[in-house]
C-alpha positions as CSV (number, residue, x, y, z in Angstrom):
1,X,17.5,-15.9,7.3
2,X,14.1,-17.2,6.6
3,X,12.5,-14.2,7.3
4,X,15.2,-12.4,4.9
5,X,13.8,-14.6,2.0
6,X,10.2,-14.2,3.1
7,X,10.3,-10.4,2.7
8,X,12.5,-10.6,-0.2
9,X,9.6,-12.9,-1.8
10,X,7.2,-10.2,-0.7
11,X,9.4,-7.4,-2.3
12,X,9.6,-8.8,-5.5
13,X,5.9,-10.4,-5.9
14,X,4.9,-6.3,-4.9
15,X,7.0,-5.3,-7.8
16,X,5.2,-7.8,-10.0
17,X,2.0,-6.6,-8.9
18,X,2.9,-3.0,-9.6
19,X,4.0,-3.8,-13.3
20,X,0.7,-5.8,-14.0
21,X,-1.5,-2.7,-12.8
22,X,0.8,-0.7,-15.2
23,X,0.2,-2.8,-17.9
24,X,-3.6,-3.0,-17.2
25,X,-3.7,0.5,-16.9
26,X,-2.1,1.1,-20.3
27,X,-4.1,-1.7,-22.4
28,X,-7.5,-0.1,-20.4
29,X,-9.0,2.6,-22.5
30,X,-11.2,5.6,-21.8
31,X,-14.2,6.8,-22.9
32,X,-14.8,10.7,-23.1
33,X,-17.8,12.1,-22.7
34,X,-19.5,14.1,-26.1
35,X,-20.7,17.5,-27.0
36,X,-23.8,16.1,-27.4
37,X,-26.1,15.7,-24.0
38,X,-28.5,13.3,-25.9
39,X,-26.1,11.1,-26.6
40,X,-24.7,11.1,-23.5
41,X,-28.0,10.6,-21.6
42,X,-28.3,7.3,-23.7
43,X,-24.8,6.3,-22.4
44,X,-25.8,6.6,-18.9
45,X,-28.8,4.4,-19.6
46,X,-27.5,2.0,-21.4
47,X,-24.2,1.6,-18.8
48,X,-26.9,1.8,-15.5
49,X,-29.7,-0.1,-17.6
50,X,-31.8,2.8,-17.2
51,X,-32.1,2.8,-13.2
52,X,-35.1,4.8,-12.0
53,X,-32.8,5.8,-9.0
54,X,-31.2,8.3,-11.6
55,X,-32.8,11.5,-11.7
56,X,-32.0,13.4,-14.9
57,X,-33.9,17.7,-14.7
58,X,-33.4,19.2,-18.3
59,X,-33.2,23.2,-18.2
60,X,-33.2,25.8,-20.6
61,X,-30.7,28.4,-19.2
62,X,-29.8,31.3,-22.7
63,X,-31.9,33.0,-24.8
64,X,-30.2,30.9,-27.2
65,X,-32.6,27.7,-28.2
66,X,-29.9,25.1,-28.7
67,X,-28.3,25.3,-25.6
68,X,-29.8,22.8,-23.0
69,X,-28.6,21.9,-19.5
70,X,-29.0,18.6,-17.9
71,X,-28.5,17.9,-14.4
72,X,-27.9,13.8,-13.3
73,X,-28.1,13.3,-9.4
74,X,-28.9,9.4,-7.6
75,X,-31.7,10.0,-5.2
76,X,-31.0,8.6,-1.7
77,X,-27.1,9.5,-2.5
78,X,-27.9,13.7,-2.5
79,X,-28.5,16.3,0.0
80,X,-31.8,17.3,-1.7
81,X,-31.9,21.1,0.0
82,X,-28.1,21.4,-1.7
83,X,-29.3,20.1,-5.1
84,X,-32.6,22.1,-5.1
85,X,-31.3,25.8,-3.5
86,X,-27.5,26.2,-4.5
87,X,-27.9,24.2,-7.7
88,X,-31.7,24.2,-9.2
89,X,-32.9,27.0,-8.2
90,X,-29.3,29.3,-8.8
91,X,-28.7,27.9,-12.5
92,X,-32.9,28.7,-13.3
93,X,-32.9,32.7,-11.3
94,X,-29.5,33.4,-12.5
95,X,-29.5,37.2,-14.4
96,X,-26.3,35.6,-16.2
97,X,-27.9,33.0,-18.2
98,X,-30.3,34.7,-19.4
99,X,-28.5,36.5,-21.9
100,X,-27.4,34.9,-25.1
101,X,-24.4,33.0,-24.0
102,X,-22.1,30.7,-26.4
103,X,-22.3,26.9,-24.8
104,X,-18.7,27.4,-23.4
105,X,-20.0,30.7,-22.0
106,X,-22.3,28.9,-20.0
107,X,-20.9,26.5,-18.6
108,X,-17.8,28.8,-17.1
109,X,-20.5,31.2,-15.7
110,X,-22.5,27.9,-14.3
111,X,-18.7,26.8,-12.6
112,X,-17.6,30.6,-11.6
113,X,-20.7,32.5,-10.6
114,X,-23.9,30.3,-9.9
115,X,-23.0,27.5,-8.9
116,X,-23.0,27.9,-4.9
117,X,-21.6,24.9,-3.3
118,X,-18.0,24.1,-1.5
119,X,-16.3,21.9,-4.6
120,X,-17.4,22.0,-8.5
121,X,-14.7,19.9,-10.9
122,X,-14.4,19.5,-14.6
123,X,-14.4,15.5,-15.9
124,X,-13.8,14.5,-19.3
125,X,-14.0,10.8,-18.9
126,X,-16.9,8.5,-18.3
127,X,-14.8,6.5,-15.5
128,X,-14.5,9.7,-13.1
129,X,-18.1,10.8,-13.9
130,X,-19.8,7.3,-12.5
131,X,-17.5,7.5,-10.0
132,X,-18.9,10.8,-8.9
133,X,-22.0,10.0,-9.5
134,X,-22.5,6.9,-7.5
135,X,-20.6,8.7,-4.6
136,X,-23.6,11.1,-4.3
137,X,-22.2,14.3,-6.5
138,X,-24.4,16.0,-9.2
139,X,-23.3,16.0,-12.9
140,X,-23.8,19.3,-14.9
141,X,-24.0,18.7,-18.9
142,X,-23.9,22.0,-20.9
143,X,-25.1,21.1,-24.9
144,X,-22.2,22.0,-26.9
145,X,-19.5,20.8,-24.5
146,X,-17.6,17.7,-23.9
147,X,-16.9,18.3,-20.9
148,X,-19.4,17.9,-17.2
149,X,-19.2,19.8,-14.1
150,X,-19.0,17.5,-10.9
151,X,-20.9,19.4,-7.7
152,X,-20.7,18.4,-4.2
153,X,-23.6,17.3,-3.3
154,X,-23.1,14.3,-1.2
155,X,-25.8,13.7,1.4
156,X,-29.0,11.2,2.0
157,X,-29.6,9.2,5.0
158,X,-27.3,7.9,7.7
159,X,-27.1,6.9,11.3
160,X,-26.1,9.0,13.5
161,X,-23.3,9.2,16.3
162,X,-24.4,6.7,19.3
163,X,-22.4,5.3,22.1
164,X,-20.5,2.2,20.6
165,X,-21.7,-0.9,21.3
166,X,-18.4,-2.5,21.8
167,X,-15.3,-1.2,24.7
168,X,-17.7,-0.3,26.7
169,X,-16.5,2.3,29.3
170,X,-17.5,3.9,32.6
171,X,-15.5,7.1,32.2
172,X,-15.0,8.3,29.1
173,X,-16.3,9.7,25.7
174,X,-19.7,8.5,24.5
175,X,-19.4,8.8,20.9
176,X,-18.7,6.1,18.6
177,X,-17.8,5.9,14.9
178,X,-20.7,5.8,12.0
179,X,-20.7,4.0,8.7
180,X,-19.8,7.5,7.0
181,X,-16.2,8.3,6.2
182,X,-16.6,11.9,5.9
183,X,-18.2,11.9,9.7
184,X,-15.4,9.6,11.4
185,X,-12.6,11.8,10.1
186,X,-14.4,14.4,11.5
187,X,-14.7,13.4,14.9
188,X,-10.8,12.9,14.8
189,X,-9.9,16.4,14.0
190,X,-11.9,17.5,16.9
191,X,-9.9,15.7,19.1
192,X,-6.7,16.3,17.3
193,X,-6.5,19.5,16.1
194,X,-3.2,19.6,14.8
195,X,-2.2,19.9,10.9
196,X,0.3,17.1,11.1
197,X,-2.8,15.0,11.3
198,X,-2.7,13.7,7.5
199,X,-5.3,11.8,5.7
200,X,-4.5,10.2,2.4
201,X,-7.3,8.0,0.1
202,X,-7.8,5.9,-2.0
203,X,-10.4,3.5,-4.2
204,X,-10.4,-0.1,-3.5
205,X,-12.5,-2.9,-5.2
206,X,-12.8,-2.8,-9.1
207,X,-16.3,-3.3,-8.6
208,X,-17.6,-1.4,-5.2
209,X,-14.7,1.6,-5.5
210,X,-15.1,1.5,-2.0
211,X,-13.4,4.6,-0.2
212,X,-10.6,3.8,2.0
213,X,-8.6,5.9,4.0
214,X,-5.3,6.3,6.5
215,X,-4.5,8.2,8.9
216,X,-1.8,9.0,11.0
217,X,0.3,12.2,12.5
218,X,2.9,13.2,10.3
219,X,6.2,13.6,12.3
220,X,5.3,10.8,15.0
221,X,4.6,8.0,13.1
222,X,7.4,5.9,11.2
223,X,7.8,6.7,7.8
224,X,8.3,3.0,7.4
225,X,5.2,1.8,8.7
226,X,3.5,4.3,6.6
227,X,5.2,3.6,3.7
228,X,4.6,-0.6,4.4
229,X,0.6,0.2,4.9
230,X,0.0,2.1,1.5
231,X,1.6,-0.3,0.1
232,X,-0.1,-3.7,1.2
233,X,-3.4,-1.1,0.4
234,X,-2.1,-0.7,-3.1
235,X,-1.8,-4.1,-3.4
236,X,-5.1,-5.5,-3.1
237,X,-6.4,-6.3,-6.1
238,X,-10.2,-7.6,-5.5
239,X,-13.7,-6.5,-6.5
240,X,-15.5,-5.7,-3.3
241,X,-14.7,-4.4,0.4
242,X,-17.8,-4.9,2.0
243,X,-16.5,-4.2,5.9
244,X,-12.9,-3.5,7.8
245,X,-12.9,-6.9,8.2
246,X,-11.8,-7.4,4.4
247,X,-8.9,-5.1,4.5
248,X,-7.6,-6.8,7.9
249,X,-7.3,-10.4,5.9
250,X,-5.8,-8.9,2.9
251,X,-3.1,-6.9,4.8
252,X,-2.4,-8.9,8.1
253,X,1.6,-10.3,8.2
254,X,0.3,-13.8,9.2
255,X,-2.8,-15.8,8.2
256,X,-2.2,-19.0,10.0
257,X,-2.2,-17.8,13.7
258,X,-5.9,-17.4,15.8
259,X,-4.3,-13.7,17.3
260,X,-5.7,-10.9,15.4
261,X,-2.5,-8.8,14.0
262,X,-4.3,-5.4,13.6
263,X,-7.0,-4.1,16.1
264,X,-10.2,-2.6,15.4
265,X,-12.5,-0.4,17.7
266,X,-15.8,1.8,17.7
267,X,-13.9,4.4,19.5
268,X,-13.0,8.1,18.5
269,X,-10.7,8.8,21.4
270,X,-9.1,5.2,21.4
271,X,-7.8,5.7,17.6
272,X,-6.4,9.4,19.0
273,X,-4.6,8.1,21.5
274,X,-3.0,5.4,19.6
275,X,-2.4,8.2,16.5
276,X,-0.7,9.7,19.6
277,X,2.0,6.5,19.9
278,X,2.7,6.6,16.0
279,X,0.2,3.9,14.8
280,X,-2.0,4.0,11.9
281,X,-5.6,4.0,11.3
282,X,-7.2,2.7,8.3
283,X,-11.0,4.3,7.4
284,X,-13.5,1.6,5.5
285,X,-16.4,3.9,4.4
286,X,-19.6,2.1,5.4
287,X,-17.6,0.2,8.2
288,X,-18.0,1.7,12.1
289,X,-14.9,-0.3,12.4
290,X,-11.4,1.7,12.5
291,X,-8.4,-0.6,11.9
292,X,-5.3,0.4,13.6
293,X,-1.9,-1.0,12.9
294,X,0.8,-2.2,14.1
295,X,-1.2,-3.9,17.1
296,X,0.7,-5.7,20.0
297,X,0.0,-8.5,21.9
298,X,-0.5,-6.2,25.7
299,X,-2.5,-3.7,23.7
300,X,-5.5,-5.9,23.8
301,X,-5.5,-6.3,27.5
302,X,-5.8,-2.1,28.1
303,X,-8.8,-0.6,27.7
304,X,-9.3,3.5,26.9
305,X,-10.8,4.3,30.3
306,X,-7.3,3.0,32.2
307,X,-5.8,6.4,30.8
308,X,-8.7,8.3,32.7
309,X,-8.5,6.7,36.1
310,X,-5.8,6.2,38.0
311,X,-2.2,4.4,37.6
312,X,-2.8,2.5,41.0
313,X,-6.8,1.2,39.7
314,X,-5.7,0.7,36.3
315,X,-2.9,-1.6,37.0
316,X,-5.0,-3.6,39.0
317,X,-7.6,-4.1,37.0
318,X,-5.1,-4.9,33.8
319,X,-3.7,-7.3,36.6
320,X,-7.3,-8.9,36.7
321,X,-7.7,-8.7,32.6
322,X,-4.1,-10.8,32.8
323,X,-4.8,-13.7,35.3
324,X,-9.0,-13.7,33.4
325,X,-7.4,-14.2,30.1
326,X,-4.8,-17.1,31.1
327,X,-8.2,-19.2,33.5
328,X,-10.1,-18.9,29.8
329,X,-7.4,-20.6,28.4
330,X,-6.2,-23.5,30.4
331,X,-9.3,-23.7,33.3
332,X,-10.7,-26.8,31.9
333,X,-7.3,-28.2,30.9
334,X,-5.8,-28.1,34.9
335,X,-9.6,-29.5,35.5
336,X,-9.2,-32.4,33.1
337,X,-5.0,-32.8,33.8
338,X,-5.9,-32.8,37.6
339,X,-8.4,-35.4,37.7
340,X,-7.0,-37.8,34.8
341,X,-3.3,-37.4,35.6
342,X,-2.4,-36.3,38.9
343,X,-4.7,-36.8,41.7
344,X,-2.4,-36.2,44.1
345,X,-2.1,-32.5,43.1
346,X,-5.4,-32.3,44.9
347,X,-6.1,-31.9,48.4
348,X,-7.6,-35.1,49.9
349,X,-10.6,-33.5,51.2
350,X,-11.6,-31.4,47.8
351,X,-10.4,-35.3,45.8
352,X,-13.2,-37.5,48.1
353,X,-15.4,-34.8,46.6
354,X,-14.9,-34.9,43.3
355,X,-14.4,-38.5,42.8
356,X,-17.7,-39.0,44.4
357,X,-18.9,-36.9,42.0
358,X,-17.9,-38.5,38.9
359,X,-18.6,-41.6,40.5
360,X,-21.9,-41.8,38.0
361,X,-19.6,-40.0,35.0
362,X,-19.3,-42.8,32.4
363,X,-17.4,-40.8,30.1
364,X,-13.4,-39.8,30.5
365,X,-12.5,-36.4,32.2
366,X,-11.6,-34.7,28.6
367,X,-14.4,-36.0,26.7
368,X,-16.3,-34.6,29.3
369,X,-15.0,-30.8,29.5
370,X,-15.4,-31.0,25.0
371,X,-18.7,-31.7,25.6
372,X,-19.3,-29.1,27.8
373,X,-17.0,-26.4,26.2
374,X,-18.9,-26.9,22.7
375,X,-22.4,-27.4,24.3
376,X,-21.7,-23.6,25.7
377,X,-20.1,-22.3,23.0
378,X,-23.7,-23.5,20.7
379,X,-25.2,-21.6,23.3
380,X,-23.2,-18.1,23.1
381,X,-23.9,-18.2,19.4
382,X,-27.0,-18.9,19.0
383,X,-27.7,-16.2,21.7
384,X,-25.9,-13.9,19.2
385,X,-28.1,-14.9,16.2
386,X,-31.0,-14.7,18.1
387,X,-33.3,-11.9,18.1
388,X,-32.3,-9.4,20.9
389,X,-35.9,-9.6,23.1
390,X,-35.1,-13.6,23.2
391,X,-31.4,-14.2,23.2
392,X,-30.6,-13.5,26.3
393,X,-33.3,-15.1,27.8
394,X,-32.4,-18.3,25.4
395,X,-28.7,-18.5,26.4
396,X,-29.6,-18.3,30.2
397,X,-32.3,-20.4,30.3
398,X,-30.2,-23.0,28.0
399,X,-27.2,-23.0,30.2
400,X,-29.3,-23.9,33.5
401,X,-31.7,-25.9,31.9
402,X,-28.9,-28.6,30.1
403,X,-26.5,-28.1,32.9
404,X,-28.8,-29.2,35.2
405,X,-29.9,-32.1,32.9
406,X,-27.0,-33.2,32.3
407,X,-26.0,-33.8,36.2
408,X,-29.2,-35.3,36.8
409,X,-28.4,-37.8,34.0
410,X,-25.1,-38.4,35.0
411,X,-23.2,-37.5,31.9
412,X,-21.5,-34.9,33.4
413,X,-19.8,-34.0,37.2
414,X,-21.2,-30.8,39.0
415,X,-17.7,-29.5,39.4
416,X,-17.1,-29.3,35.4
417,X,-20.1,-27.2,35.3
418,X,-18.5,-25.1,37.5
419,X,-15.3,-25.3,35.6
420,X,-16.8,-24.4,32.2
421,X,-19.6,-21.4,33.7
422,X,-15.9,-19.7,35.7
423,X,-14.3,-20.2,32.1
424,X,-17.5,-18.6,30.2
425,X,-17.6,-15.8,32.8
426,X,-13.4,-15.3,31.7
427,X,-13.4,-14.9,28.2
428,X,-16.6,-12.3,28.7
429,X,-14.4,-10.1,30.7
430,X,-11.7,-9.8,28.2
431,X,-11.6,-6.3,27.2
432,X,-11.0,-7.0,23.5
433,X,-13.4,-9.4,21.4
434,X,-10.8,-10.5,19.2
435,X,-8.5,-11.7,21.2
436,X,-11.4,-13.2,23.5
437,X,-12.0,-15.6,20.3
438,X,-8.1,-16.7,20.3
439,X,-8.6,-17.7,23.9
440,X,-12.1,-19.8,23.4
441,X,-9.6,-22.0,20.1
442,X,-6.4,-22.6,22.2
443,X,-9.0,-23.4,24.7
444,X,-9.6,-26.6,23.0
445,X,-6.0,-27.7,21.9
446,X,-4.9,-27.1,26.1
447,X,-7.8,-29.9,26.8
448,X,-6.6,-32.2,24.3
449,X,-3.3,-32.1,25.4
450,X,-4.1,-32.3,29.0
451,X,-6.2,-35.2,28.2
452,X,-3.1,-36.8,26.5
453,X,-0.5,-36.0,28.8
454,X,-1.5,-34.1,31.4
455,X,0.1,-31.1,33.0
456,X,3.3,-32.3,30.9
457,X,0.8,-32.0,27.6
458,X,-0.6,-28.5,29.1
459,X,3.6,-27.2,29.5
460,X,4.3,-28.6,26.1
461,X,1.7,-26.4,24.7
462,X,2.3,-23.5,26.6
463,X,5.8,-23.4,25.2
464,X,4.3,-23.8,21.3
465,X,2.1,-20.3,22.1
466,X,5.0,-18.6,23.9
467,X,7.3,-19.5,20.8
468,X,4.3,-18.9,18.2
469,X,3.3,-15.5,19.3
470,X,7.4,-14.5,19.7
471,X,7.5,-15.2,15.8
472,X,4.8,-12.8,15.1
473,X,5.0,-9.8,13.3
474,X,2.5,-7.1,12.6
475,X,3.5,-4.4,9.8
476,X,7.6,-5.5,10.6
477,X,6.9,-5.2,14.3
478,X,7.7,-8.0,17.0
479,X,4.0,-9.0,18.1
480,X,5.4,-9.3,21.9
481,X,7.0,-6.1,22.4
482,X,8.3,-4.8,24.9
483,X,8.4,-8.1,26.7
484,X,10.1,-10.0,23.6
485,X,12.5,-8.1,22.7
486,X,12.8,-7.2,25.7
487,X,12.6,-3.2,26.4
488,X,12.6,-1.8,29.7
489,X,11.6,1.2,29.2
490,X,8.5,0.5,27.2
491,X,7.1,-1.5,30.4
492,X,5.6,1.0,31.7
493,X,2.3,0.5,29.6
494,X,2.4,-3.5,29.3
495,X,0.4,-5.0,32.3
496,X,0.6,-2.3,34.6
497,X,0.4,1.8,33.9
498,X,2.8,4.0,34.8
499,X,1.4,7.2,36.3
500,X,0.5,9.5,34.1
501,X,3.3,12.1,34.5
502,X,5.4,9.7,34.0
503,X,4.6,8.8,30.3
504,X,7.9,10.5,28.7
505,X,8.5,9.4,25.7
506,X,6.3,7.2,23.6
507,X,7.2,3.7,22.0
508,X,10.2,3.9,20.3
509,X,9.4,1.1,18.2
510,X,6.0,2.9,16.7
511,X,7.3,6.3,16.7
512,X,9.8,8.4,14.7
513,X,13.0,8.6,16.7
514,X,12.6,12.7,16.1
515,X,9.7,13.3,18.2
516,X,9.9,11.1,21.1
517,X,9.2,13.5,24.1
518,X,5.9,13.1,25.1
519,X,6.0,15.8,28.2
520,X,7.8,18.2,29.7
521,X,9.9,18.0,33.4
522,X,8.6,18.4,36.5
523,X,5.1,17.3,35.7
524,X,4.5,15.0,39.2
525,X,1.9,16.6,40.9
526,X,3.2,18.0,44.4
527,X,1.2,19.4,47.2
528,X,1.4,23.3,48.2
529,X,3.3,23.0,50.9
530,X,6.2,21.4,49.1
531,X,5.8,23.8,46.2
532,X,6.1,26.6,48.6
533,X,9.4,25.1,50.4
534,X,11.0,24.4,47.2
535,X,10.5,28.1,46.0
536,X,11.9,29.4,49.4
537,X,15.1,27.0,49.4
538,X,15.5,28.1,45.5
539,X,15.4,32.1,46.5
540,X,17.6,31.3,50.1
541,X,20.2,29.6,47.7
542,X,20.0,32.4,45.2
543,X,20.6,34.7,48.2
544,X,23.5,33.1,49.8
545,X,25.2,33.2,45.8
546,X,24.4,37.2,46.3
């Protein structure tokens, strides 16, 4: 019922919305451009302030005096051998201008017959021209006309395609998105090459117009989830997007939980495979980061390369990525509810240890792993700040130099440093950063409740997590699916993988109920000889039917 009123809440401020950006759309006036290019020169300078990034070539193209071309470009934003060969140099050596041509004349024979290049537009506003413009196109002005040609010329300087510096893999692809739009779309129709792959964009940010764009395979993916992330896109009404990062905030279902709702990689062939399930991915130009919604709460525990090795290795080691993630949660908590609480838990032998070892401790058992838990975590950032020749120097050195210190003075136990260096080396092997970052906050509220209560504190708070991550919800989907609500059949990808040919049909919860079958029958590999006797016993039966 809550819920009911939440999204109906939702509904009706999104209708709200829509009706304001109507109304600002209406009362928002546009400027046209004018027949004269003088005048529109000095409206470029005066809206840019007269940037020197804004080259502006004047041409004589007719035999007629009074017709001037002018062509605007933003260095560092062109592809200069596009600008000077196929625009340049085709408008100044083409026969065609050289005859006396009206100033409509020439600009149809600049957009039909010189003019060399994959997409040339007409714009009559100012708003779609700047917008061009600062996007890297060249603007054609023909004296005469109020009108400009818009060429595609998009270019300059960017990174190219490296291995990702994030899910890190032995076996698999070594590409890795770049801060370019155009070049990350590309890489997925490489690997999809399918035309129900659809991409659909869109400006976002009043100020930065920064290009945004989602994608997702037209047949497989719900219609609904679609639907829901162009609209939380449309929504968002702010005047910069500076990274991924600033979609995910504006579009996540819950903002008071540490668990990331959406996930985010560096990796091509990760996005395919989850375009493959029915999710989404959302494109941030200058951001290596693709979003992909809905995310679940066992997706962050798989990695890409368990689809490239085998069932039997990968469920072990998501086995491993299982019991890791739980010890970064709650190993100092059991350290601290142990020793504080119940001392009888512990062996005799291992307890004569340890209480000979904090013996010396003057401080309590929880006050002790804080100390220690936000002594390392210091250390793991300032490592991360730090300049790459030093930081991990820094963060090794630190950790053996104060651990060691702090024994020798007493203030803490030998065993906690143990404690907290097994929990440091836990949240490092989580496979996914974001949720590693969950794990290091909970962290904190298991000791404090271990330290209150002990193990009864440490059950008490397990329950609150269990029940706060069943409540989640990312884009209308249950955050703990397929465990809660429980679905059998989609447990075949949770904590341990299936084998491959027996991936049949694909979440039902992400995809469209029309286009389920992932694989045919009869794809379990079999060995010759068993190939060979079923073909016999399949020809003796059709000859005993003879």
């Amino acid at each position: 019922m809550v819920s009911f009123f939440k999204n109906k809440g939702q509904m009706k401020k999104r209708e709200k919305q829509k009706i304001d950006d109507k109304d600002q759309s209406k009362s928002k006036k546009l400027e046209y451009i004018d027949s004269s290019i003088s005048a529109n020169l000095d409206n470029m300078k005066k809206k840019t302030g007269n940037s020197p990034d804004i080259i502006v070539r004047t041409l004589k193209i007719s035999q007629n005096p009074e017709i001037k071309t002018t062509i605007l470009y933003v260095q560092g934003l062109i592809d200069n051998p596009s600008v000077t060969d196929f625009l340049i140099e085709s408008i100044m050596k083409n026969p065609h201008l050289k005859e006396k041509l009206l100033p409509k004349e020439a600009l149809d024979v600049i957009s039909e017959e010189v003019v060399s290049l994959g997409g040339v537009e007409s714009v009559t506003d100012w708003e779609k021209l700047f917008l061009s413009l600062l996007s890297g196109d060249s603007i054609i002005f023909v004296d005469g006309i109020n009108k400009a040609l818009v060429a595609s010329t998009r270019g300059g300087e960017r990174r190219s395609i490296q291995e990702p510096s994030t899910h890190l893999t032995v076996r698999g692809s070594r590409e890795g998105f770049t801060e370019s739009n155009a070049t990350n779309i590309a890489m997925l129709r490489r690997i999809i090459n399918s035309p129900d792959l659809w991409i659909e964009s869109m400006k976002i940010g009043t100020v930065t117009k920064t290009d945004v764009s989602i994608m997702y395979i037209n047949g497989i993916a719900k219609e609904g989830i679609v639907e829901e992330v162009k609209e939380r896109l449309k929504g968002i009404n702010i005047d910069s997007i500076l990274e991924s990062g600033y979609i995910e905030q504006l579009i996540e279902d819950q903002v008071m939980t540490p668990f990331p709702t959406l996930n985010h990689t560096e990796r091509p062939d990760m996005v395919a495979g989850n375009l493959l399930e029915g999710r989404v991915a959302i494109f941030v130009n200058g951001s290596p980061f693709v979003l992909v919604a809905p995310a679940l709460f066992v997706q962050f525990f798989q990695s890409v390369e368990d689809y490239y090795n085998r069932f039997d290795i990968a469920s072990a080691t998501r086995f491993l990525r299982i019991i890791v993630f739980i010890i970064s949660i709650v190993g100092p908590a059991v350290y601290v509810a142990a020793t504080t609480f119940h001392q009888e838990m512990i062996p005799t032998k291992l307890l004569v240890i340890v209480a000979a070892q904090r013996e010396t401790v003057p401080l309590p058992g929880v006050i002790e792993a804080l100390i220690m838990e936000i002594t390392f975590e210091m250390l793991r950032e300032a490592s991360l700040r730090m300049p790459k020749a030093v930081g991990s120097t820094m963060s090794i050195v630190g950790a053996l130099v104060i651990g060691q210190a702090a024994v020798q003075a007493g203030i803490v136990s030998p065993a906690m440093v143990i404690i907290v260096s097994i929990t440091a080396i836990a949240s490092f092997a989580t496979p996914s950063y974001s949720i590693a970052i969950s794990a290091r906050l909970v962290r904190f509220l298991f000791i404090i409740c271990a330290g209150v209560l002990g193990f009864y504190g440490m059950i008490l708070a397990f329950i609150v997590l269990i029940v706060h991550l069943c409540s989640l919800r990312s884009f209308g989907v249950p955050y703990m699916s397929p465990l809660a609500p429980l679905n059998p059949e989609g447990l075949g990808d949770t904590f341990f993988r299936r084998p491959m040919w027996a991936f049949k049909e694909r979440p039902k919860l992400l995809s469209s109920n029309n286009n389920l079958i992932r694989e045919g029958d009869n794809q379990r590999p079999l060995p010759p000889a068993s190939r060979g006797m079923k073909t016999s016993d399949k020809k003796k039966g059709e000859g005993n039917e003879s």
